[in-house]
N, C-alpha and C positions, 0 to 999 in steps of 0.2 A: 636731296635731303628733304622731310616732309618740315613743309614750315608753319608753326604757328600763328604766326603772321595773316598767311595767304589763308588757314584755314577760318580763323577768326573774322576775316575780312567777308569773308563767301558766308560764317554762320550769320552775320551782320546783316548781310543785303537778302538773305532768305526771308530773316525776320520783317523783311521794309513789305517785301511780296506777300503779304496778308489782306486780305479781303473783310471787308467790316462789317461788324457783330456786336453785339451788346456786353460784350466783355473784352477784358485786356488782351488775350492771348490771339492763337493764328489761326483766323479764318480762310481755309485754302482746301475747300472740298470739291472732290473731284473734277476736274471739267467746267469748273468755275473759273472766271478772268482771273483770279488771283494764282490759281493752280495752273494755269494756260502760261501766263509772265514767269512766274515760278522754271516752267519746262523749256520756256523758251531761253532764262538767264543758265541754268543747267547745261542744254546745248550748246550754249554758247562757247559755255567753260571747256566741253567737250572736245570744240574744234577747236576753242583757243590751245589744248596739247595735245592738238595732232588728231585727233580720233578722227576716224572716217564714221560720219555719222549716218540711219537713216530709223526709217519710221516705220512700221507696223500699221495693220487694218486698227487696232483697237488706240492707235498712239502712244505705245510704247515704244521708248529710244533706245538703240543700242548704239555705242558707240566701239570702235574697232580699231586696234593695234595689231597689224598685222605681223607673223610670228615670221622666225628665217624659214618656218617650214608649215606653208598655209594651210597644207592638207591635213594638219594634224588637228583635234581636236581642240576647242578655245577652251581656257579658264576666264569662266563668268565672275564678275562682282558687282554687286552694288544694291540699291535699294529703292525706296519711292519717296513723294516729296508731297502729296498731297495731307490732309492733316482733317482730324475732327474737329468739329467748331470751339473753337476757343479750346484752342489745344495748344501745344510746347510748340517748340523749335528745332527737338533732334530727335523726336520722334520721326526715323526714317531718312529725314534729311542728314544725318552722324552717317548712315551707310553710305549715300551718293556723292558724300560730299568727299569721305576719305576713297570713297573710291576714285574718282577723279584725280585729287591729290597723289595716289600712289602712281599713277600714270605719270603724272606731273615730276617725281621724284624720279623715276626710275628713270626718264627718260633724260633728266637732266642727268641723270650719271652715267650716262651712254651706254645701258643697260639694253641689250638683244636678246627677247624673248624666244626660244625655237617655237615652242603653242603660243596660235595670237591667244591677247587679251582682250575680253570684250568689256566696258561698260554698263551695266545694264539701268535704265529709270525706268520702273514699273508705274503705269499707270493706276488710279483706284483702289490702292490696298486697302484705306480704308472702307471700312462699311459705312459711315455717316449715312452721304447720301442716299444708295438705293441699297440699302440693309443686307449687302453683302461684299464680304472680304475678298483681297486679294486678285480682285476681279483681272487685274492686267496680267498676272504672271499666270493664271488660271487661262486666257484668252493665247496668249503665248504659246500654250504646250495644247492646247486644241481642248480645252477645257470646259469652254464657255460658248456657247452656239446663239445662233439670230434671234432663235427662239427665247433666249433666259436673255436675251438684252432687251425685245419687247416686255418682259413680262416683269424684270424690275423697273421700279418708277420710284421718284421722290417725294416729298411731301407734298410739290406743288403738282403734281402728278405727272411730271414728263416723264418718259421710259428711259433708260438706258440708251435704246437705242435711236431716241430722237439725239440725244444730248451729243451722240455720239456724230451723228450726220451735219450736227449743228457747228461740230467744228471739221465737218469737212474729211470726215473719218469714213470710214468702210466698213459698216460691222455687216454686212450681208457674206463678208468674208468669214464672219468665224462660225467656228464649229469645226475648224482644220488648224491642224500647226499653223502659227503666224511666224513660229521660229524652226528654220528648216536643215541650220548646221548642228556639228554635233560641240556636247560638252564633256571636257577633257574632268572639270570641279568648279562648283557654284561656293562660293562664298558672301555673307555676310555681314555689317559691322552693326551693332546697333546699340539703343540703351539696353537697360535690363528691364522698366519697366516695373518693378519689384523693390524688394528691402535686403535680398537675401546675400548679395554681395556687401552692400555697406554695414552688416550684420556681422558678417563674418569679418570684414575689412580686408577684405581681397580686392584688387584693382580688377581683375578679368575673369568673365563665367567662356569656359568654353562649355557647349549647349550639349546637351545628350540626345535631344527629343524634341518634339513641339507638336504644342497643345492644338487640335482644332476644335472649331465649333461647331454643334449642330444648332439652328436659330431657325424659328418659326415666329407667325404671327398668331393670335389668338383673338375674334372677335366674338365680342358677347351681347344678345339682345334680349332685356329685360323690359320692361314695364314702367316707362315714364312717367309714374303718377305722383301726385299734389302729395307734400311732404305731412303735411296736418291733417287731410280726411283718409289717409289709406292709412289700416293700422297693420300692425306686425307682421300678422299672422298671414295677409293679404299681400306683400308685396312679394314684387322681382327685380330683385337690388342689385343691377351690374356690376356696380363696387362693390358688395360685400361678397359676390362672385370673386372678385378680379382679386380682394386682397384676399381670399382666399388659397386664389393660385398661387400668391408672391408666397407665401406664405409655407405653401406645398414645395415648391422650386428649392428654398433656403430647404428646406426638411429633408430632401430628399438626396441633395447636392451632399450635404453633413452626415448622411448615412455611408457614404463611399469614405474608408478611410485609405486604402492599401489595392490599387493607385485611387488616389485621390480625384474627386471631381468638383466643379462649381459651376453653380446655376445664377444668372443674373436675370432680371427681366428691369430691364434698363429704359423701354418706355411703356409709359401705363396713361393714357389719354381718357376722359371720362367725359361723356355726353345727357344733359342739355349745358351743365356746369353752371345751373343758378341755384341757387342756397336753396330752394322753398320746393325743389322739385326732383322726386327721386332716380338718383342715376338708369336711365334707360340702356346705353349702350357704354361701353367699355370695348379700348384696345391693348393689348399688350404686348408687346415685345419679349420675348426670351431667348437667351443664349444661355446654350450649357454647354461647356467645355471641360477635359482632360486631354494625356495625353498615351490613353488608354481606349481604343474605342469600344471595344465589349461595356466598360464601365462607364463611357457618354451612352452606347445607345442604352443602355440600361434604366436613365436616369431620364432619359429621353422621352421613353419607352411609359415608365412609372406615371410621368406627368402630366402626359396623354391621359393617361387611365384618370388620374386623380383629375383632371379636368372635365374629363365626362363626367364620371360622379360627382362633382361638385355643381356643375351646371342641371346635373337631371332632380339632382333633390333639392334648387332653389326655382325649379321651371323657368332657368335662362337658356337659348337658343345658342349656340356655339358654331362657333367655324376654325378651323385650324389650319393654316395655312402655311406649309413648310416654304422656308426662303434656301437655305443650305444646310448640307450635311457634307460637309470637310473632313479628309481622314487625318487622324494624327501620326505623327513619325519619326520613327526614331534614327540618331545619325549614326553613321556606318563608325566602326569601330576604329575602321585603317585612318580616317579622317579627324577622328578624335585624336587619335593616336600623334596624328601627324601637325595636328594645333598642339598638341600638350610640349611636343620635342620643341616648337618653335616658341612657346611663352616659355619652356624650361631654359632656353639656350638664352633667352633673353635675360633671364633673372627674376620674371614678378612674379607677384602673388599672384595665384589662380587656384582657382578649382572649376571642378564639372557641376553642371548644374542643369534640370531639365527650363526649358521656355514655356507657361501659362498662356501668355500671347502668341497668336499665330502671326505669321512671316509671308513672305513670299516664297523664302528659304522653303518651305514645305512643301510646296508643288515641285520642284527642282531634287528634293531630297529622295522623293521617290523613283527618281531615273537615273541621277547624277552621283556621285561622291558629291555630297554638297557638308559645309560647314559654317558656322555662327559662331563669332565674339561678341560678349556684352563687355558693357563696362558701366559703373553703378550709377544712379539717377539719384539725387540729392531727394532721400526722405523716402524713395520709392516712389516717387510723385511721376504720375504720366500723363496724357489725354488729358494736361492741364496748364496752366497759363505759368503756374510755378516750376514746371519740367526744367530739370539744369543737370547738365552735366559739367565737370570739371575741365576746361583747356587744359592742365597736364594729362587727364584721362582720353582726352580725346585727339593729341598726338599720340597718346603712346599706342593707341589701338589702333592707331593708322599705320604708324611703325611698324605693326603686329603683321597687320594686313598686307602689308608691301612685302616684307618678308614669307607671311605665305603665296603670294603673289609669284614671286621670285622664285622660288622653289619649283612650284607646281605649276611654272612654264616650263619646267625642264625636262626633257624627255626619261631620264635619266629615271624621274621620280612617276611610281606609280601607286592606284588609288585600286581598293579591291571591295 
């Protein structure tokens, strides 16, 4: 039986596993000690119910219950536990933790899967550190090569794939499946991240789709000159570049109504940064996401343009430097189908609903029957130190889980 209890106790000691930051919330980005202790309390939980545990070239965990019938296909669940700086506590870690739990459950009722079940903890979904998503389930399915781990780096400038050697990892390994059995269905559990559940007052979204991002960098070199002898007419103002762009981004995002798209540019760094001296260089960060890709590249496409043009009539120098282009994807209908009969049979509120946030769920959904539960986030609040979800929201979506768990070990049940 999924307990309360045991799951509060695990969301408890997650929260202890934070690494420190100038604000309240949980500092636990990728490949950090805090995210290392994190993975190593995780595994722990793993073998504490049984799982036969082991490791991957990029340090993702899978853990393994094996089925009465091994050669058959596994059903996957679970999610990741790293976090954005001064970020929540169930962001990601609600997926791993009820995954574990439904193992935990099932097994206590002397429950014999025929398809094993696997665990999964993905490493690096976050983008924090080296400015791109999803990087473990992306490395998993042969996704992510030597090359894009050399070539992302963090603020302090280590690569990916120093960080990765650092703990004793193997990234000279990818650029090949790191996961080399097959999957029967991927499942899910997560926040929603959103308003649009506690809007409607529905306990559960089962997901139709998910959003990916395309995210570049933008460097701009202007003209550092003395803020009082260079007049108007004369300058190359990096920042009036830059919030030009931000500017373009929101415009262009707002033009997409039917599917929808949005454009963020979430870091904007401006150089000498003394009052008296006009911005010379400018960086920017932008993510534009839908979950439509003809209407991201589109938008993608547009901003490019308007970035040129914006830089050649203030004579700032530009560089544009693509980090990712992620596909978005929509989920298989038999698996919709087959979350709706299981929240039906249960009794709650639900409804369909598409995911803005990308997953790991998304790499998996393109090969697998794969499937997503939300359940609502107090406020909509995410990627923040106030993120909360509900303990009755978050047995019951574990309940959810373990029941489609259950099912879709069974041979009996199939995914098209």
């Amino acid at each position: 039986m999924i307990s309360e209890r045991r799951l509060m106790d695990a969301f408890a000691r997650m929260r202890e596993l934070s690494g420190q930051g100038e604000g309240p919330g949980v500092y636990r980005l990728a490949f950090t000690d805090a995210d290392w202790q994190a993975r190593g309390y995780l595994t722990g939980l793993m073998r504490e119910v049984g799982l036969a545990v082991r490791e991957d070239a990029f340090g993702n965990i899978v853990g393994r219950w094996e089925g009465t019938e091994p050669s058959l296909p596994a059903v996957m669940f679970g999610s990741h536990a790293d976090s954005v700086p001064n970020g929540g506590n169930y962001d990601g870690v609600l997926g791993i933790l009820a995954a574990i739990e439904t193992v935990r459950s099932l097994k206590e009722e002397g429950f014999c899967p025929e398809h094993s079940l696997e665990v999964a903890l993905f490493m690096c979904e976050e983008s924090s550190r080296f400015g791109a998503a999803t990087l473990g389930s992306r490395a998993m399915l042969g996704e992510l090569s030597a090359e894009d781990a050399k070539r992302l780096t963090d603020k302090e400038g280590l690569t990916l794939y120093e960080a990765l050697k650092k703990r004793g990892l193997r990234p000279d390994d990818l650029g090949k499946p790191l996961y080399e059995g097959k999957v029967k269905a991927f499942f899910e559990v997560h926040i929603e991240q959103g308003k649009v559940l506690e809007h409607e007052k529905k306990t559960v979204g089962i997901v139709t789709g998910i959003a990916a991002p395309t995210r570049f960098r933008v460097k701009l070199t202007g003209s550092a000159d003395h803020s009082g002898a260079t007049p108007m007419a004369l300058r190359h103002d990096a920042a009036c570049a830059a919030a030009e762009i931000v500017l373009a981004a929101e415009r262009l995002a707002k033009a997409e109504q039917e599917p929808p798209a949005v454009a963020t540019v979430g870091v904007l760094e401006i150089a000498p940064g003394v009052m008296n001296v006009i911005p010379g260089d400018a960086e920017l960060g932008v993510d534009i996401r839908s979950i439509d890709a003809a209407t991201k590249k589109r938008v993608a496409e547009a901003l490019s343009a308007a970035v040129s043009e914006i830089c050649k009539r203030r004579g700032i120098a530009f560089e544009l430097a693509p980090i990712s282009d992620e596909r978005p994807v929509a989920i298989r209908p038999s698996v919709l189908d087959f979350l709706e009969g299981i929240c039906r049979g249960d009794g709650c509120s639900y409804m369909r609903l598409p995911s803005g946030a990308g997953h790991d769920a998304m790499h998996w959904a393109e090969r697998v029957p794969t499937g997503m539960l939300f359940i609502p986030c107090r406020g909509g609040v995410s990627h923040n130190p106030n993120e909360y979800a509900a303990p009755e929201d978050i047995v019951h979506v574990t309940r959810l889980l373990e029941k489609a768990v259950r099912e879709a070990s069974k041979k009996s049940v199939r995914f098209v």
